[in-house]
TORSEZA-584904 format. One record per residue (C-alpha): x, z, y. Coordinates in Angstrom, 2 decimals, always signed. Each point is the difference from the previous one (the first is absolute). Layout:
BEGIN
+---------+---------+---------+
!    east !      up !   north !
+---------+---------+---------+
!       X !       Z !       Y !
...
+---------+---------+---------+
//
This chain:
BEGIN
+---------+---------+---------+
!    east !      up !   north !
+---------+---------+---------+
!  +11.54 !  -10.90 !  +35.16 !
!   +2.03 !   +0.47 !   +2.86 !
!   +3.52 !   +0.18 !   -1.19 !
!   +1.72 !   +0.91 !   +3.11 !
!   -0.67 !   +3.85 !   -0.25 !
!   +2.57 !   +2.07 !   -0.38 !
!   +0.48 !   +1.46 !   -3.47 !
!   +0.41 !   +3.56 !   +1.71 !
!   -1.21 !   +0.74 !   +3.20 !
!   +0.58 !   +4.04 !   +1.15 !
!   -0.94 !   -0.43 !   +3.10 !
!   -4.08 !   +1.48 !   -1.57 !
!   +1.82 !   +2.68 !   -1.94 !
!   -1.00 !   +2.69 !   +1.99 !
!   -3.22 !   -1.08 !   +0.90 !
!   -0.69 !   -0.41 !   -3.69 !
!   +1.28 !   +3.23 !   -1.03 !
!   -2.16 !   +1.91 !   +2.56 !
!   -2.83 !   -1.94 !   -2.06 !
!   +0.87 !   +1.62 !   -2.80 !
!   +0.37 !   +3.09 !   +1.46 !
!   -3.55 !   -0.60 !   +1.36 !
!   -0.93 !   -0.72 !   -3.63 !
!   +1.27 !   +3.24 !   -1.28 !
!   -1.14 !   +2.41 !   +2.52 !
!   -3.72 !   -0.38 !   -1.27 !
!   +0.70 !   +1.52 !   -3.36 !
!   +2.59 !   +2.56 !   +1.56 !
!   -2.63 !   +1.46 !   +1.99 !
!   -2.58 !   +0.32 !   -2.45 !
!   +2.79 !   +1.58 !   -2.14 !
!   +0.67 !   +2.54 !   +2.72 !
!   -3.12 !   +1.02 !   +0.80 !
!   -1.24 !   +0.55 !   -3.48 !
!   +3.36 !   +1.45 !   -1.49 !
!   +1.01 !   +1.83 !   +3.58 !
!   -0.84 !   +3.66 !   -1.83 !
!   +1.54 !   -0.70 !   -3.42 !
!   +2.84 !   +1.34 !   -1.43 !
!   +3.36 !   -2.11 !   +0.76 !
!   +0.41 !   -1.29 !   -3.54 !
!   -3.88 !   -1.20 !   +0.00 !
!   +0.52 !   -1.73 !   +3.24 !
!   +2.96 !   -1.83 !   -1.70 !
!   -1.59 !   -0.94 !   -3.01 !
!   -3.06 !   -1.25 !   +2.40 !
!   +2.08 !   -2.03 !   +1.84 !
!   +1.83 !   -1.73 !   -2.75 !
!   -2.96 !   -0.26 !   -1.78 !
!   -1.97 !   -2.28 !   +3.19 !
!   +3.53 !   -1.83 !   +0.16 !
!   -0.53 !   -1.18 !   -3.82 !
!   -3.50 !   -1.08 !   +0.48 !
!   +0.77 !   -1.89 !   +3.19 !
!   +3.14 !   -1.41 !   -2.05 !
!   -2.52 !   -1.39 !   -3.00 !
!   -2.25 !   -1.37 !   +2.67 !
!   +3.13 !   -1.55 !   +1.24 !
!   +0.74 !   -1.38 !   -3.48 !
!   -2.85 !   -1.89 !   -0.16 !
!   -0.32 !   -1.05 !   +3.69 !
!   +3.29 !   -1.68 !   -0.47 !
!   -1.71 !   -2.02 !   -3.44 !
!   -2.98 !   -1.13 !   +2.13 !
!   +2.94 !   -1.34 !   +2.62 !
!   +1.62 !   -1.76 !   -3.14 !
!   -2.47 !   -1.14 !   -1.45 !
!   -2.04 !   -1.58 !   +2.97 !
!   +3.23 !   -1.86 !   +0.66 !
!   +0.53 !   +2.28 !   +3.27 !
!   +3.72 !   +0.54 !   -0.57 !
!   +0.91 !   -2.61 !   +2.53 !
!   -2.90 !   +0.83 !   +2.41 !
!   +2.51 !   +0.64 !   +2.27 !
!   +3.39 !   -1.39 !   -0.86 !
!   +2.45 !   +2.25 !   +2.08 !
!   +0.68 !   +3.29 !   -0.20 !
!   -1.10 !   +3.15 !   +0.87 !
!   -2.59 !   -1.71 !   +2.69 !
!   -2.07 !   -3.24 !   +0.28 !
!   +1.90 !   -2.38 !   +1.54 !
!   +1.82 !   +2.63 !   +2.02 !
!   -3.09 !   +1.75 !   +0.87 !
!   -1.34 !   +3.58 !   -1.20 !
!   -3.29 !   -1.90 !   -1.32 !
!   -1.69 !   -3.27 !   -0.45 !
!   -1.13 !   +0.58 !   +3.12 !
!   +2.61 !   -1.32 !   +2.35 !
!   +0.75 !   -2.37 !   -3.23 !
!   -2.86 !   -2.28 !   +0.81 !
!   +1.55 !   -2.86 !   +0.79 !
!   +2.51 !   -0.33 !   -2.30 !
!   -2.37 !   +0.82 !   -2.80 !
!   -2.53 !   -2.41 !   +1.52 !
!   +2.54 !   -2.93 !   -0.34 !
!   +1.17 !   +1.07 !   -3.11 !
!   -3.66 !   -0.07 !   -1.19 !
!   -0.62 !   -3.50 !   +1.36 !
!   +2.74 !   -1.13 !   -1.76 !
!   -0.74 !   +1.30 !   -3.86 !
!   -3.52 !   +1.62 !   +0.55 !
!   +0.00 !   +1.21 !   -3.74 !
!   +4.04 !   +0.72 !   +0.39 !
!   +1.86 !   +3.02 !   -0.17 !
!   -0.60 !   +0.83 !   +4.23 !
!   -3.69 !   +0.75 !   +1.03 !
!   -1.67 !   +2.47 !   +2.15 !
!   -1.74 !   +2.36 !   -2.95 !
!   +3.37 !   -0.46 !   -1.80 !
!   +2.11 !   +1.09 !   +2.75 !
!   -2.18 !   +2.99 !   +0.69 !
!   -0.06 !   +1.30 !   -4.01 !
!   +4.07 !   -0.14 !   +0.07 !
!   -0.05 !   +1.75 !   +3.63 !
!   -2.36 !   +2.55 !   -1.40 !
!   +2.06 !   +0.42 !   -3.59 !
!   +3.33 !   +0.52 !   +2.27 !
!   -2.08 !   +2.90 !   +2.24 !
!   -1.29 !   +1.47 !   -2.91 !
!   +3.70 !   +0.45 !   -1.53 !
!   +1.11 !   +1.23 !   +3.16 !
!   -2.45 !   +2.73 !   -0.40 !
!   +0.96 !   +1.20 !   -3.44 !
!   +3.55 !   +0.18 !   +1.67 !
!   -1.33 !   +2.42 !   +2.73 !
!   -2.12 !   +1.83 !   -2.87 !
!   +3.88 !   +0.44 !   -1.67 !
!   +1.66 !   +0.88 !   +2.66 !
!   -2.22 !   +2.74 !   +0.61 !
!   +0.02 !   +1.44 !   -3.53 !
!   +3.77 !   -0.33 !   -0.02 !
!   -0.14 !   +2.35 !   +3.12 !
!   -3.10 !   +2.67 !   -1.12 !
!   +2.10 !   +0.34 !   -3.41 !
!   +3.67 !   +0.19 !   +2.37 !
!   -2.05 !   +2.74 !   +2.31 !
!   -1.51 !   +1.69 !   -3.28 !
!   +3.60 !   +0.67 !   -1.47 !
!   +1.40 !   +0.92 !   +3.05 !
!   -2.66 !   +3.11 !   +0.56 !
!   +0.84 !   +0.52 !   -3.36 !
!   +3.42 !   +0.37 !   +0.19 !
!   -0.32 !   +2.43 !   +3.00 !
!   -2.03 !   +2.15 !   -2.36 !
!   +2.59 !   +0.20 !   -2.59 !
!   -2.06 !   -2.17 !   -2.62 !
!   +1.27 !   -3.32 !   -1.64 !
!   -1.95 !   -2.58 !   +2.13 !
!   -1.18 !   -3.57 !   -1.91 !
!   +2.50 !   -2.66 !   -0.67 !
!   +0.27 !   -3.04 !   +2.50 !
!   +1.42 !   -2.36 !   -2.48 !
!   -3.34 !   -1.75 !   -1.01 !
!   -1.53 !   -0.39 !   +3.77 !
!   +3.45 !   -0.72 !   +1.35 !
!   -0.13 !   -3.21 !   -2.75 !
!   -3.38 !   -0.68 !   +0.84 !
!   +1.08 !   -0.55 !   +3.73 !
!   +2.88 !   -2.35 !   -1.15 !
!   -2.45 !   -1.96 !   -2.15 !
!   -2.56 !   -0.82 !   +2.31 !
!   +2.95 !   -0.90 !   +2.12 !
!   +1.32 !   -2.58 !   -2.87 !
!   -3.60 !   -1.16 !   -0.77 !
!   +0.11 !   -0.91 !   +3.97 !
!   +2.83 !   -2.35 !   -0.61 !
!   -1.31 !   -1.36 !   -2.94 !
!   -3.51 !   -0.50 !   +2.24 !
!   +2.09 !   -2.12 !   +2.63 !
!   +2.08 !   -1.86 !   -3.00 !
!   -3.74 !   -1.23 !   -0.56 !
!   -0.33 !   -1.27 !   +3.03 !
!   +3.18 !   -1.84 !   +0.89 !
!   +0.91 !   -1.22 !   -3.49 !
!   -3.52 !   -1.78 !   +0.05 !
!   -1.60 !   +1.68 !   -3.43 !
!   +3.09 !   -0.07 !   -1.83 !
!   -1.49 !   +0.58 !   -3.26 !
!   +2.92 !   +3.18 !   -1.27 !
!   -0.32 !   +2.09 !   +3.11 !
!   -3.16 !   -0.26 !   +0.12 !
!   -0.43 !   +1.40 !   -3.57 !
!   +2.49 !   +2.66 !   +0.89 !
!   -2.44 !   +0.66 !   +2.97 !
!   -2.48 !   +0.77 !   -2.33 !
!   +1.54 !   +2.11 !   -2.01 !
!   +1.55 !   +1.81 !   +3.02 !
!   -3.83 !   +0.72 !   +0.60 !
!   -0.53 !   +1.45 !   -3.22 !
!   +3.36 !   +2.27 !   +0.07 !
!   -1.06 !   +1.04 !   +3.14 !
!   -3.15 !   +1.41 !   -1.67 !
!   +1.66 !   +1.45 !   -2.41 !
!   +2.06 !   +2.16 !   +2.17 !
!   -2.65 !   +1.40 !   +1.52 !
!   -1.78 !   +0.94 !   -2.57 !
!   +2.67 !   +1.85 !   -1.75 !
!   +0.02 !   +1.89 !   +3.16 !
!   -3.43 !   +0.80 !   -0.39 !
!   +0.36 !   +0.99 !   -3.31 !
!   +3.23 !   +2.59 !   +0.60 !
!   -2.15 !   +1.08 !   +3.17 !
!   -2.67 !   +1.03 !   -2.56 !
!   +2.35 !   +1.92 !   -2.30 !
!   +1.67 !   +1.87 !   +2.85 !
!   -3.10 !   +0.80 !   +1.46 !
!   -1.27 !   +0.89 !   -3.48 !
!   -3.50 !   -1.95 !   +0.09 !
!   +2.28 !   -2.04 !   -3.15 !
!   +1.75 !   +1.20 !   -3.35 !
!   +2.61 !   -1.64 !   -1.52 !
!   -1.72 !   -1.28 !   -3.58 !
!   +2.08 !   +0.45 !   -3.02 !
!   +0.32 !   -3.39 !   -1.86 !
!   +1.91 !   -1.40 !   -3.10 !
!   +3.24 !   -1.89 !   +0.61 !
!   -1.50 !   -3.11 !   -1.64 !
!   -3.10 !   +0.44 !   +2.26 !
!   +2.37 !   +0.16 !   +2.98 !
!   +2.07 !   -2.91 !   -1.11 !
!   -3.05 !   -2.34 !   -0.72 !
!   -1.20 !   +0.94 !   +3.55 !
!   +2.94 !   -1.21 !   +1.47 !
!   +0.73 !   -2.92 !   -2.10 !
!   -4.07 !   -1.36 !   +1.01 !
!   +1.40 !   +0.99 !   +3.73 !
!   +3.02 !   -2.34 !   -0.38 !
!   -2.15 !   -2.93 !   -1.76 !
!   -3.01 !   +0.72 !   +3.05 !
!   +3.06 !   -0.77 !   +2.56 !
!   +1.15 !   -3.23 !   -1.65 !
!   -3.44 !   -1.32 !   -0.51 !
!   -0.42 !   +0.66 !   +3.82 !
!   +3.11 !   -1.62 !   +0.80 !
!   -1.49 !   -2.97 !   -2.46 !
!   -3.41 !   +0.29 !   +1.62 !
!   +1.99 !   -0.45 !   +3.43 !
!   +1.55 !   -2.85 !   -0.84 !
!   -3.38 !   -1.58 !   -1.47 !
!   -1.57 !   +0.96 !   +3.88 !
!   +2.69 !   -1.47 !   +1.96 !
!   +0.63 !   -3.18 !   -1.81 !
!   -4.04 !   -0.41 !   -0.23 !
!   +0.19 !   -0.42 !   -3.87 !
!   -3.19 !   +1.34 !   -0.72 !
!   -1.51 !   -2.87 !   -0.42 !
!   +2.37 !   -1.69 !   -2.01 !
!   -2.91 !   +0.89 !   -2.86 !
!   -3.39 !   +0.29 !   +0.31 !
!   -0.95 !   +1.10 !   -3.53 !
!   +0.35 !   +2.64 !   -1.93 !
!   +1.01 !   +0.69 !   -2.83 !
!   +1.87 !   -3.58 !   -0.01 !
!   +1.68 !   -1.31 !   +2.81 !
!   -1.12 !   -3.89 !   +1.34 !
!   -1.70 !   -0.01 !   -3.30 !
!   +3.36 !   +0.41 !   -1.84 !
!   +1.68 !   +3.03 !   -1.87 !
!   +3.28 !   -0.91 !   +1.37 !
!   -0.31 !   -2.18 !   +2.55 !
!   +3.06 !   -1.87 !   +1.74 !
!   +2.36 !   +2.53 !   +1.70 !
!   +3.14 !   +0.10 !   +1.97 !
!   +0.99 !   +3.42 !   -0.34 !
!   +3.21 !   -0.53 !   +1.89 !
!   -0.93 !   -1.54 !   +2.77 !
!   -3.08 !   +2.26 !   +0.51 !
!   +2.54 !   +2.86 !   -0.52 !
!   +2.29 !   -1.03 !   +2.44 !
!   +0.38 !   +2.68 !   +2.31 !
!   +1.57 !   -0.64 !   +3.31 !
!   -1.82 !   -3.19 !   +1.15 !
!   -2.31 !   -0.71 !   +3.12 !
!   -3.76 !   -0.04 !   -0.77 !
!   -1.13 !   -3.07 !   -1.82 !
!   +3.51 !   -1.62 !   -0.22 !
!   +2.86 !   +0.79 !   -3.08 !
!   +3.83 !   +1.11 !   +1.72 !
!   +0.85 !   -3.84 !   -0.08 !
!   -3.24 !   -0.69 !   +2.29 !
!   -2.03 !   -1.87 !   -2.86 !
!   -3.63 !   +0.67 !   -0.03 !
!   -1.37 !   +2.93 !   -2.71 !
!   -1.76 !   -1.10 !   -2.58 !
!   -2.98 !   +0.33 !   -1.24 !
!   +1.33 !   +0.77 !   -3.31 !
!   +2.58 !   +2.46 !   +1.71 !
!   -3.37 !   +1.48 !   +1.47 !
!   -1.59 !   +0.52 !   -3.24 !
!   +2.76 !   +1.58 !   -1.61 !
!   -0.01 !   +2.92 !   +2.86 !
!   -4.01 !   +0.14 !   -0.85 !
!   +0.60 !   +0.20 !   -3.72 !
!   +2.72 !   +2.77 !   +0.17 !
!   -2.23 !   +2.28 !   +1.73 !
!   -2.87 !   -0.44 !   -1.98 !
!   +2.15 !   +0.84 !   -3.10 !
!   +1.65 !   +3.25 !   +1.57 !
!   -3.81 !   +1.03 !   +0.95 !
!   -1.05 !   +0.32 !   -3.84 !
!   +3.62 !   +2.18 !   -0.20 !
!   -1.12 !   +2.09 !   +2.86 !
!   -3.42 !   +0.28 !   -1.15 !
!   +1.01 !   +1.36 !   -3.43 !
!   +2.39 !   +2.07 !   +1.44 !
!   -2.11 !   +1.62 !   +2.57 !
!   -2.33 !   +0.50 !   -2.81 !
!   +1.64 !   +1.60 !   -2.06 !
!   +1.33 !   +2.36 !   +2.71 !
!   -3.82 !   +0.49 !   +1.49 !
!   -1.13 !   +1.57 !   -3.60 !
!   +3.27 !   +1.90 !   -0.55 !
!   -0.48 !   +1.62 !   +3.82 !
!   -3.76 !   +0.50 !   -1.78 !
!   +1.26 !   +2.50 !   -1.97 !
!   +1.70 !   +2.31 !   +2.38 !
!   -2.64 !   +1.53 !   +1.63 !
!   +1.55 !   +0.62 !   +3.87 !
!   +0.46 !   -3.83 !   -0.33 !
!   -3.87 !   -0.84 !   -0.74 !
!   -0.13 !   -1.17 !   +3.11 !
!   +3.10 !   -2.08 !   +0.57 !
!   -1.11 !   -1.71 !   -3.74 !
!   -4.07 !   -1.15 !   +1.72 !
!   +2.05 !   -1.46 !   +2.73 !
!   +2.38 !   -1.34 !   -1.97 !
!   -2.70 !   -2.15 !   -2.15 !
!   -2.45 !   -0.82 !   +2.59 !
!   +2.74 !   -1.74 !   +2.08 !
!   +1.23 !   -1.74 !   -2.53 !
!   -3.41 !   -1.12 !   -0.89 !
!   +0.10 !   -1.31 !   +3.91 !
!   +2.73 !   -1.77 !   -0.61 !
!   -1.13 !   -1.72 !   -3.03 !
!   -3.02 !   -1.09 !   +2.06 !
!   +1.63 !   -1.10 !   +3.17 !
!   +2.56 !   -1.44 !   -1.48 !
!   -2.19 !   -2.76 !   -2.24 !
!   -2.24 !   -0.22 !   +3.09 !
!   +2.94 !   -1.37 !   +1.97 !
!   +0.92 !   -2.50 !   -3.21 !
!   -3.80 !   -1.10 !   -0.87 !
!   -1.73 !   +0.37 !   +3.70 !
!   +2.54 !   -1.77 !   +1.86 !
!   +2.22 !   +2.45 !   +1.65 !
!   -2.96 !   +1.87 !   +2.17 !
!   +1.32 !   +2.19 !   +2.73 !
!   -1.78 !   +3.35 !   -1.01 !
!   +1.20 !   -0.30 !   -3.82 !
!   +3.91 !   -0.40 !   +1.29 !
!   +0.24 !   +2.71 !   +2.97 !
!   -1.50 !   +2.33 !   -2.92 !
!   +2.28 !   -1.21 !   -2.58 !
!   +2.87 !   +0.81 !   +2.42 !
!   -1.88 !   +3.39 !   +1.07 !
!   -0.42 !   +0.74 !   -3.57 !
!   +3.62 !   -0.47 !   -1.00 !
!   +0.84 !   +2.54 !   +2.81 !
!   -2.53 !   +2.53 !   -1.56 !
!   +1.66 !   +0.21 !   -3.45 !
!   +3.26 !   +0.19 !   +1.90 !
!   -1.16 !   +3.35 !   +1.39 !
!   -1.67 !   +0.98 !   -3.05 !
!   +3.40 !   -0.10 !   -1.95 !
!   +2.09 !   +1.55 !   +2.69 !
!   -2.57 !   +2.93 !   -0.02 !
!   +0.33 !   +0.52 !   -3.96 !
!   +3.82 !   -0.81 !   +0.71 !
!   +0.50 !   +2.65 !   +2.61 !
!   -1.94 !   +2.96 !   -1.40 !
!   +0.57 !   -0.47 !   -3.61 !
!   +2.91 !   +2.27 !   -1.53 !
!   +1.76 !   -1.00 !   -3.53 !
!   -0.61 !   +2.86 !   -2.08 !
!   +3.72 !   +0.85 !   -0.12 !
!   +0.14 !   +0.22 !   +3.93 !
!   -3.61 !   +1.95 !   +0.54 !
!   +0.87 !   +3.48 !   +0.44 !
!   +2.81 !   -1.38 !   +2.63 !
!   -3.01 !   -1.98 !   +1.79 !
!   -2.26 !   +3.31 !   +0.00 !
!   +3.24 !   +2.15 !   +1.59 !
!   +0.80 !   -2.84 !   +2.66 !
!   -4.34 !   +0.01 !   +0.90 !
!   +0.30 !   +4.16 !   -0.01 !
!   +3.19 !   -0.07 !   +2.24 !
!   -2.05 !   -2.47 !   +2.45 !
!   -3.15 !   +2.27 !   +0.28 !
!   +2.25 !   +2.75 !   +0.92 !
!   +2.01 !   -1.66 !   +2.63 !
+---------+---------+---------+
//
């Protein structure tokens, strides 16, 4: 790999932004012209509603680039080797290629990063321009004398896709570092999250959703199975990026063992560069093991969890829906997540156990954002009233 390039290069910015730009005006224009004649709100909700899809896709475009070892394809950022594409890179990727042809630095590997970075630039155009339909749609309403919608949640979407940038060039120039590019991860996932609780506020002002009425414990267990979902994320992260999966390669046991040899602090050492511990001595492979081993034992807490929660949503009946999602995702992740163990890791089983993870993330944070305590109902139903009139 060539390791003269610059860790940051700007001198592509614009060239790459106007790629994303380019990315994002396909699905503006199909939003306009089918949405051009709808009413304001329903334009809104359209548009943030593309912008999450377009975000998941995202989500797992940015697995396949971790996971075919892409990360590196092109080791400065935001261009190639100071160019807009792999394109003018040629050279430099060429002799980086001759030099480790299965390394870090080929010419498929530079285009899937180049491609991963145009396709986040788009989502930040899609943002930007839902930040400004929702800025324009309480402005008219404002003029009219009506209470207009909050900016507060697009205004923090803006400033996270801005932050997941940064964490998307840490990537980059701190060569894989294992933490941020956990964090980067999860940034994708919070991302999603955001956006969907726009979509589902959209839906109660425009009144195509009802708040549902739910017990307090039902509300607390859905938030306690949202808090364990994020840490086994965060642990499934941290399996990804220190390519622990195959630390075992049975199941139930682990390298034939019930409790194999572990070194749970130095595979729990955070702030380390990929591969290496903080005082630059190699991982091992028990270290490796014990990040495998944790995350298999918080998935049988998450499954039960989840489980639990999908037959208690069962039994409210505007949640029926929410509660099939709920199991048959966790179902997926059962399945891809012993494919990955028994089959070796394939690349179809982990970009859908990532792409599942990111579906129960929107599940909850639908049941979160339209489910009322019982106590604070009839408060939910004025707010939803006050909104249809405005």
């Amino acid at each position: 790999m060539n390791t003269l390039a610059p860790a940051y290069d700007l001198s592509p910015l614009l060239q790459v932004m106007l790629m994303g730009a380019l990315v994002a005006s396909g699905p503006l224009l199909w939003w306009w012209l089918r949405h051009r004649g709808s009413h304001p709100q329903g334009r809104l909700q359209a548009l943030t509603l593309v912008t999450l899809f377009l975000t998941f896709d995202l989500v797992l475009f940015g697995a396949f680039t971790r996971l075919t070892d892409s990360g590196l394809g092109c080791p400065d950022w935001p261009g190639c080797y100071g160019h807009a594409s792999p394109l003018g890179a040629q050279a430099p990727i060429a002799q980086a290629q001759q030099a480790m042809p299965t390394g870090p630095v080929t010419h498929g590997k530079a285009w899937v990063e180049m491609v991963h970075r145009y396709l986040a630039t788009g989502v930040g155009a899609l943002i930007v321009a839902q930040l400004a339909l929702a800025w324009r749609r309480r402005r008219e309403m404002r003029r009219q004398g009506r209470r207009g919608p909050g900016l507060g949640w697009p205004v923090l979407t803006l400033l996270w896709v801005c932050l997941q940038g940064a964490f998307g060039a840490l990537t980059v120039t701190m060569k894989l570092f294992p933490a941020i590019v956990t964090l980067h991860l999860a940034g994708g996932l919070i991302l999603l999250v955001l956006l969907a609780v726009q979509v589902a506020r959209n839906g109660l002002a425009e009144g195509t959703l009802r708040p549902v009425a739910v017990s307090s414990g039902l509300y607390l267990l859905t938030a306690a199975a949202a808090l364990l979902l994020t840490a086994q994320v965060l642990l499934g992260g941290w399996v990804s990026t220190n390519y622990a999966v195959l630390a075992c390669s049975s199941f139930p046991q682990c390298q034939g063992q019930w409790w194999p040899e572990m070194d749970w602090t130095g595979g729990f050492e955070l702030w380390r560069p990929l591969g290496q511990l903080a005082n630059g001595e190699q991982l091992t492979f028990a270290a490796l093991t014990a990040i495998h081993v944790a995350h298999r034992l918080a998935a049988g807490v998450v499954l039960l969890c989840l489980g639990v929660l999908s037959w208690r949503l069962w039994q409210v009946p505007a949640l029926r829906g929410q509660a099939r999602w709920l199991a048959a995702l966790l179902l997926l992740q059962a399945l891809t997540g012993l494919s990955n163990v028994v089959l070796g890791w394939p690349l179809v089983a982990a970009v859908a156990h990532t792409g599942g993870a990111a579906a129960l993330a929107l599940v909850l944070t639908r049941v979160l954002t339209l489910s009322s305590p019982r106590g604070a109902y009839s408060s939910s139903v004025s707010l939803s009233a006050s909104r249809l009139s405005a």
